[in-house]
LUMSE-210054 format. One line per field, with one value per residue (C-alpha): residue in one letter; y, x, z; residue number from 1. Coordinates in Angstrom, 2 decimals. Layout:
BEGIN
r [A|...] $
yy [Y|...] $
xx [X|...] $
zz [Z|...] $
k [NUM|...] $
***
This chain:
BEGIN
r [X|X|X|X|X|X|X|X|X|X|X|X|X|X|X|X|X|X|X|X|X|X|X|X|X|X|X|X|X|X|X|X|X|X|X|X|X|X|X|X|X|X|X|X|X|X|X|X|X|X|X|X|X|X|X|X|X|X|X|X|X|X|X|X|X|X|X|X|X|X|X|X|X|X|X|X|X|X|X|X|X|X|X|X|X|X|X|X|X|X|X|X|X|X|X|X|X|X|X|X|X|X|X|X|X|X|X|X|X|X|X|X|X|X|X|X|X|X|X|X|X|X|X|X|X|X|X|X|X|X|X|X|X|X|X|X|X|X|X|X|X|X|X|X|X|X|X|X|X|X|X|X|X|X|X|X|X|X|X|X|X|X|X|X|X|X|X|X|X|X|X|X|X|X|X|X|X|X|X|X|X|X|X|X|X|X|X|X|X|X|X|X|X|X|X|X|X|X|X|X|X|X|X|X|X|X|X|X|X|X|X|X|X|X|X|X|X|X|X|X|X|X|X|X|X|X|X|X|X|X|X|X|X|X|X|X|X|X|X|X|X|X|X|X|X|X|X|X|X|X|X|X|X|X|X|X|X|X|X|X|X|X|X|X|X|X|X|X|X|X|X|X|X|X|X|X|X|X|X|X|X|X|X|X|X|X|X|X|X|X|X|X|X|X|X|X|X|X|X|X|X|X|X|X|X|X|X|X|X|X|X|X|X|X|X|X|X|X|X|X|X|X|X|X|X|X|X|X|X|X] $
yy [10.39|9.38|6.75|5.40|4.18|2.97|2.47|5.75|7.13|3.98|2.65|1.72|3.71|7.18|6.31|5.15|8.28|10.30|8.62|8.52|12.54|12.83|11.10|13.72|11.12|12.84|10.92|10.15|8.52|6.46|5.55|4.75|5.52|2.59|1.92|5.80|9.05|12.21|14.04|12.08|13.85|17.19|15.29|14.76|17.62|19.35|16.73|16.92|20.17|18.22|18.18|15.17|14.30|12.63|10.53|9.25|5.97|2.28|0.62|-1.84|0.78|0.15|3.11|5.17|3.91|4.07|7.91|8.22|6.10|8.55|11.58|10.81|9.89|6.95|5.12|2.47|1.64|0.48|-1.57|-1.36|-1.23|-3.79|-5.17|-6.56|-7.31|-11.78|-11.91|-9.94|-12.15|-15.24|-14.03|-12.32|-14.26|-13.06|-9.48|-10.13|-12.06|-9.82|-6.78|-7.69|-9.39|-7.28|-4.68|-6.13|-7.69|-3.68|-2.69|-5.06|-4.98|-1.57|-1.62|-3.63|-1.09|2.23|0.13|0.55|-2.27|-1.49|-2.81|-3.33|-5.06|-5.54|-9.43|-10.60|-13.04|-14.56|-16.46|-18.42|-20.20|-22.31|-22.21|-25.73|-23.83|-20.47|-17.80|-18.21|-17.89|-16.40|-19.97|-21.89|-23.39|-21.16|-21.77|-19.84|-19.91|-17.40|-15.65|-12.42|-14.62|-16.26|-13.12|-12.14|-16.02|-15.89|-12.03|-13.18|-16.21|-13.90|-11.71|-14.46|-15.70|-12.26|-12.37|-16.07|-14.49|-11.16|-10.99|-7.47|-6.23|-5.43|-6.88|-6.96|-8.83|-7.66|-10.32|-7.87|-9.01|-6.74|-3.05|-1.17|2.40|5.87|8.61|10.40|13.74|11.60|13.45|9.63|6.43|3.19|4.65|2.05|2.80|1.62|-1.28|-2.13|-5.91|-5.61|-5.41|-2.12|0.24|-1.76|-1.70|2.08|2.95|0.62|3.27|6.23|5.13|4.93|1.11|-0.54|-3.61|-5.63|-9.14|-11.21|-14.17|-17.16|-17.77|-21.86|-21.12|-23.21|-19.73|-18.57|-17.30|-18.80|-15.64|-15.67|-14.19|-11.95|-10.21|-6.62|-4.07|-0.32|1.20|3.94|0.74|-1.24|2.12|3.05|-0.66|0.17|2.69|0.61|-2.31|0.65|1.91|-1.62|-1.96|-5.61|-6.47|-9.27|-10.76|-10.58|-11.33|-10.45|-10.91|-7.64|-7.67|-7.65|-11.05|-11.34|-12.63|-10.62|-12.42|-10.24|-9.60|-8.99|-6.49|-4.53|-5.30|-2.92|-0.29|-0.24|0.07|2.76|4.95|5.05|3.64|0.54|-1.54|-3.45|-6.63|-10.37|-13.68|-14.77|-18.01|-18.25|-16.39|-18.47|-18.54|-17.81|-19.52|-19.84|-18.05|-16.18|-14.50|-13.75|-14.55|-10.86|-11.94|-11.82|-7.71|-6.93|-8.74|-7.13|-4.44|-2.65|-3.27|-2.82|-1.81|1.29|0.95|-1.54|-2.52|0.33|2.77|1.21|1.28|5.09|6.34|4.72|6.46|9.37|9.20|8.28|11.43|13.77|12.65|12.53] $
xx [-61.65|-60.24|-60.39|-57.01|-57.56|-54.19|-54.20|-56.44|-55.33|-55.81|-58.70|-61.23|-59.65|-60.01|-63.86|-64.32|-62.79|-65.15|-68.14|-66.52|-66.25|-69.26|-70.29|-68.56|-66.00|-62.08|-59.71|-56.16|-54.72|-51.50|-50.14|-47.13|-48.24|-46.84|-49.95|-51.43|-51.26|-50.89|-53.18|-56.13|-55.60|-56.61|-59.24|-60.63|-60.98|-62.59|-65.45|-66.11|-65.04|-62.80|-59.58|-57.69|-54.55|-51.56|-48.70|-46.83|-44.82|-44.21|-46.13|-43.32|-41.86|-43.35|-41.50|-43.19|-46.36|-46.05|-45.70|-48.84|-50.72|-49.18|-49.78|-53.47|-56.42|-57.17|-60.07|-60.67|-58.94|-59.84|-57.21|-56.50|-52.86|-51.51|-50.08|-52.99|-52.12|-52.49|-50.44|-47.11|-48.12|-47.50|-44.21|-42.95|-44.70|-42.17|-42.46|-45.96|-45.80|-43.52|-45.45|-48.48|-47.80|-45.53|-47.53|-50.41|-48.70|-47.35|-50.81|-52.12|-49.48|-50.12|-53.91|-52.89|-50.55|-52.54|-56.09|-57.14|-59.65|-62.13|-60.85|-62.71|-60.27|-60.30|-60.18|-61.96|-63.35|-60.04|-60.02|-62.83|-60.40|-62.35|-65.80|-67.52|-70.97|-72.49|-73.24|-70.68|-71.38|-69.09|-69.54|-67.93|-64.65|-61.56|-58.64|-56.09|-55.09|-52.45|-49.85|-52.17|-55.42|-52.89|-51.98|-55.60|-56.39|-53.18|-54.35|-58.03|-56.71|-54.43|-57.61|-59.57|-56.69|-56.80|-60.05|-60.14|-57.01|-58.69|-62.21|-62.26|-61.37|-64.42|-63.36|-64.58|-63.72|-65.01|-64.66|-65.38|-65.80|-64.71|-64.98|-65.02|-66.92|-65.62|-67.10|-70.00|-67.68|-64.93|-62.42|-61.44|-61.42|-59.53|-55.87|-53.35|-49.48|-47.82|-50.05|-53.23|-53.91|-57.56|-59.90|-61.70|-58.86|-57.50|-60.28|-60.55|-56.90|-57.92|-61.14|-58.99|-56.00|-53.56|-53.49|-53.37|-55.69|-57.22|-56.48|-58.81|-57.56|-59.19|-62.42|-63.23|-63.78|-67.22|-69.71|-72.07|-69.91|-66.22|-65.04|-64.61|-67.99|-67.05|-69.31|-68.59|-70.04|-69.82|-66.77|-69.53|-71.38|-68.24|-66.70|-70.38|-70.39|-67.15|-68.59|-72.15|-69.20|-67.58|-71.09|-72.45|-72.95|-73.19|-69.65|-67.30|-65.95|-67.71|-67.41|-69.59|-69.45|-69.81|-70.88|-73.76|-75.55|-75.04|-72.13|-71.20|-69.00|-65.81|-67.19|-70.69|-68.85|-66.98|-70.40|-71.89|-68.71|-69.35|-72.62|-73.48|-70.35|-70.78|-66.76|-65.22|-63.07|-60.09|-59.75|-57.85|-58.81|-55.46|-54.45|-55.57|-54.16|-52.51|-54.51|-57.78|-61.02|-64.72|-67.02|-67.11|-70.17|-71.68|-74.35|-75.14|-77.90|-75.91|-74.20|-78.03|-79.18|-77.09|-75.53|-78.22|-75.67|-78.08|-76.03|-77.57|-75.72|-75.88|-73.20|-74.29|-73.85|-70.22|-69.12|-70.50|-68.77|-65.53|-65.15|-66.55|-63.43|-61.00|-62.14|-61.51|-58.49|-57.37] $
zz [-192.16|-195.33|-198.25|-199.26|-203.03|-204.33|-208.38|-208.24|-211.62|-213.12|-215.66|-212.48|-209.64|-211.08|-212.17|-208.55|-207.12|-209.11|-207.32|-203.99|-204.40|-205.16|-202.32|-200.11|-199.17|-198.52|-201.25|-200.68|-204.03|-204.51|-207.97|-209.22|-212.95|-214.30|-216.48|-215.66|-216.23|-213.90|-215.54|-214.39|-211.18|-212.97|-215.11|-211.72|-210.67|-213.59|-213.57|-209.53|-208.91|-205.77|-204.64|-204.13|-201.88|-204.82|-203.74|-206.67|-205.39|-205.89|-202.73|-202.50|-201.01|-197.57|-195.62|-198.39|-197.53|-193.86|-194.28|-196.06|-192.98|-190.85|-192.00|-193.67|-191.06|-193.36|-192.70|-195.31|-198.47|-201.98|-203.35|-206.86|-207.34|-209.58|-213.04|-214.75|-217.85|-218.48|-221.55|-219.83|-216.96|-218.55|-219.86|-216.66|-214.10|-211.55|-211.95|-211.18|-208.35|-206.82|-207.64|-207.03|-203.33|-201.92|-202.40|-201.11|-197.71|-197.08|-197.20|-194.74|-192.50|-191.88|-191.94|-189.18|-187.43|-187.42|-186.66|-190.49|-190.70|-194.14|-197.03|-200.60|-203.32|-206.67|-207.54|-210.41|-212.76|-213.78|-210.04|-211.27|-214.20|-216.83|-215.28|-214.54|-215.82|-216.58|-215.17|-212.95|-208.72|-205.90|-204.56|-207.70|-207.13|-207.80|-210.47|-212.37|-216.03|-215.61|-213.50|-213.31|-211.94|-209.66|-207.61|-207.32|-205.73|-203.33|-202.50|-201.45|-199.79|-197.63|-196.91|-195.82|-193.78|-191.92|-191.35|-189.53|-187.62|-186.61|-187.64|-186.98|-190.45|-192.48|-195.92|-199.00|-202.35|-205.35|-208.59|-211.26|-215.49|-218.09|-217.44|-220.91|-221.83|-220.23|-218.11|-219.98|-219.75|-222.07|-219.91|-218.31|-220.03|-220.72|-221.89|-220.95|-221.56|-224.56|-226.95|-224.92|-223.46|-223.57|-226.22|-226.15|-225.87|-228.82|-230.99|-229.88|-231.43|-234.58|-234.67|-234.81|-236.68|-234.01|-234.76|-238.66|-237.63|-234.71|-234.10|-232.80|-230.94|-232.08|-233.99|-232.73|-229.67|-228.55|-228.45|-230.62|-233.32|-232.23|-230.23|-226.72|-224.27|-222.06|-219.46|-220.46|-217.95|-218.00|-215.89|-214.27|-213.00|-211.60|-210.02|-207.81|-207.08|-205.20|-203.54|-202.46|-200.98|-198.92|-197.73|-197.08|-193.17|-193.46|-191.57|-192.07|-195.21|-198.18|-201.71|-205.00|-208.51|-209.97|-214.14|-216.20|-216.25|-220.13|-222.02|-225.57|-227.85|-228.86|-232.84|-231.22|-229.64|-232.57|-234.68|-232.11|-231.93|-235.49|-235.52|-232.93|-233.56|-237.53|-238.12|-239.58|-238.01|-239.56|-238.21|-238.79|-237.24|-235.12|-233.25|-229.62|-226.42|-224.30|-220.86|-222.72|-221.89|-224.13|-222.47|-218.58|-217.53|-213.80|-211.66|-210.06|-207.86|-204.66|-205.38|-206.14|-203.28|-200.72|-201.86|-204.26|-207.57|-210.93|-213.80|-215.23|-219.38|-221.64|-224.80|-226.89|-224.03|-223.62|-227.20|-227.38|-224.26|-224.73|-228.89|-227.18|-224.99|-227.54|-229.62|-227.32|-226.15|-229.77] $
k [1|2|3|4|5|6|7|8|9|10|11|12|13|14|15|16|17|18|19|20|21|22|23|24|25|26|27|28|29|30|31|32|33|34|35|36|37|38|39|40|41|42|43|44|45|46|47|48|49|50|51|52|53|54|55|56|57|58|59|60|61|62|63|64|65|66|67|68|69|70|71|72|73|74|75|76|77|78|79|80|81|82|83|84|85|86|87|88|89|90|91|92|93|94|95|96|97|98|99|100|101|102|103|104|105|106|107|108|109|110|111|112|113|114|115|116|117|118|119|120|121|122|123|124|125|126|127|128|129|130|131|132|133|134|135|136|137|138|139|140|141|142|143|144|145|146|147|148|149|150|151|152|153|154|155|156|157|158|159|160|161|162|163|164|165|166|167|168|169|170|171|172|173|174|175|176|177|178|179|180|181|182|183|184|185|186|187|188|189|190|191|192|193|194|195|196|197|198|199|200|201|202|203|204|205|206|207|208|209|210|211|212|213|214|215|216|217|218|219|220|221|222|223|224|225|226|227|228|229|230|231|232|233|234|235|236|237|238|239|240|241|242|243|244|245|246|247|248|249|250|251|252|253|254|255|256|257|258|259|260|261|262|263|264|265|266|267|268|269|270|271|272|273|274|275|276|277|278|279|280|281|282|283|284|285|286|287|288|289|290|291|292|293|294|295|296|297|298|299|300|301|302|303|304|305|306|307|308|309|310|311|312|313|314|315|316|317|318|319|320|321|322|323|324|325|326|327|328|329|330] $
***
């Protein structure tokens, strides 16, 4: 039996297919490589030693994707696939709404058909919009500031619509914070098409000259030095939490905050870059990002609780893994 992970070249998905290879699991991978790169697959590879099965389409496509459930014994799926981006999201917020559901409601639909019924996706914090208090819990109520945290609300509403309709599916929603670092090996990391949206790939290309200068967006925000918090936790941790939700036997529909506990303001963050990697980074106070909120950080209890989740890396690990990356892919 196999484990459909769609978005499997991506940032998260090719760290998670790492550990489910590891794990002896059988990986079938679909990516459109909008925001990816095909070499990942051979990146893969080299650090497990593993083959995995590649099919390179939009899942839009849904007679592209039936032939994959056909002709793959697929047993669960990680979902991944997605534009992610909440700036673009706010400027195109069709393109994501499109993307991002369609491709979701082919998945289910034939989950449905060929008797698939394991799912794990990947929601995350955004659903949780400007949080009433901190840390934030999976029972808090649920906003959106933005087109992107929209489609990952309407997505989990439509999985726990399935699940009061047929509570046979064994689903599970992951609300994840802000993955940064890079596998240990530095052969896969953060390395988003075109000028990244999130901060540590940015501040990477800053690091290594591919970028003049790093904006920071905003300095009044109400945190400890006027940068946004963010709950940063270590892409290693996020991806084996993926595989802990796959293995967990508890059934039904589930959902966990996966992060760190701790919220890191963004210059807390480049202090540390700077620090542990020995570099300097240019950087210029800007105005606000539209959709930005102060400060987002978890409550873990419940992943630890019933899954077994304990991140293993802390902010210095993160910052040295991800220039560790960014060198050698330099």
């Amino acid at each position: 039996m196999k484990i459909l992970v769609t978005g499997g070249c991506g940032y998260i998905g090719s760290h998670t297919v790492v550990d489910l290879l590891n794990e002896n699991y059988d990986v079938v991978i679909i990516d459109n490589l909008s925001n990816s790169k095909k070499d990942v697959i051979e990146k893969i590879k080299k650090i497990t030693g593993k083959n995995v099965t590649f099919y390179e389409f939009d899942m839009c496509s849904k007679e592209k994707l039936r032939e994959v459930f056909e002709k793959e014994n697929i047993s669960s799926v990680i979902h991944f696939a997605g534009l992610k981006a909440v700036g673009e999201s706010v400027e195109k917020p069709l393109m994501y709404y499109e993307n991002n559901l369609i491709s979701t409601l082919n998945l289910l639909e034939l989950m449905k058909e060929y008797n698939v019924k394991k799912i794990v996706f990947s929601s995350s914090a955004t659903v949780y919009g400007n949080p009433k208090s901190l840390p934030i819990k999976e029972d808090f109520p649920l906003s959106t500031t933005n087109p992107y945290g929209t489609t990952k609300l309407m997505i989990e509403r439509i999985l726990k619509d399935l699940y009061q309709a047929n509570n046979s599916f064994d689903i599970t929603i992951l609300r994840y914070f802000n993955p940064i670092g890079a596998h240990f090996s530095g052969l896969l990391g953060e390395d988003p098409n075109g000028i990244p949206n999130n901060l540590m790939p940015y501040i990477m290309k800053v690091a290594v000259g591919k970028l003049p200068i790093l904006s920071v967006f905003g300095n009044d925000y109400n945190t400890i030095d006027g940068t946004g918090v963010r709950d940063y936790v270590h892409v290693c941790d996020l991806s084996y939490g993926h595989v802990l939700a796959l293995k967990n036997p508890k059934p039904g529909l589930k959902i966990y905050n996966l992060g760190t506990g701790r919220g890191t303001s963004v210059l807390e963050l480049i202090n540390t870059f700077e620090k542990v990697n020995g570099v300097t980074i240019n950087k210029k106070i800007v105005g606000r990002r539209e959709g930005d909120i102060d400060a987002c950080y978890a409550s873990i209890d419940k992943a630890k609780e019933e899954l077994g989740f304990e991140p293993r890396y802390n902010i210095e690990d993160m910052c040295k893994d991800s220039y560790n990356f960014v060198k050698k892919s330099n």
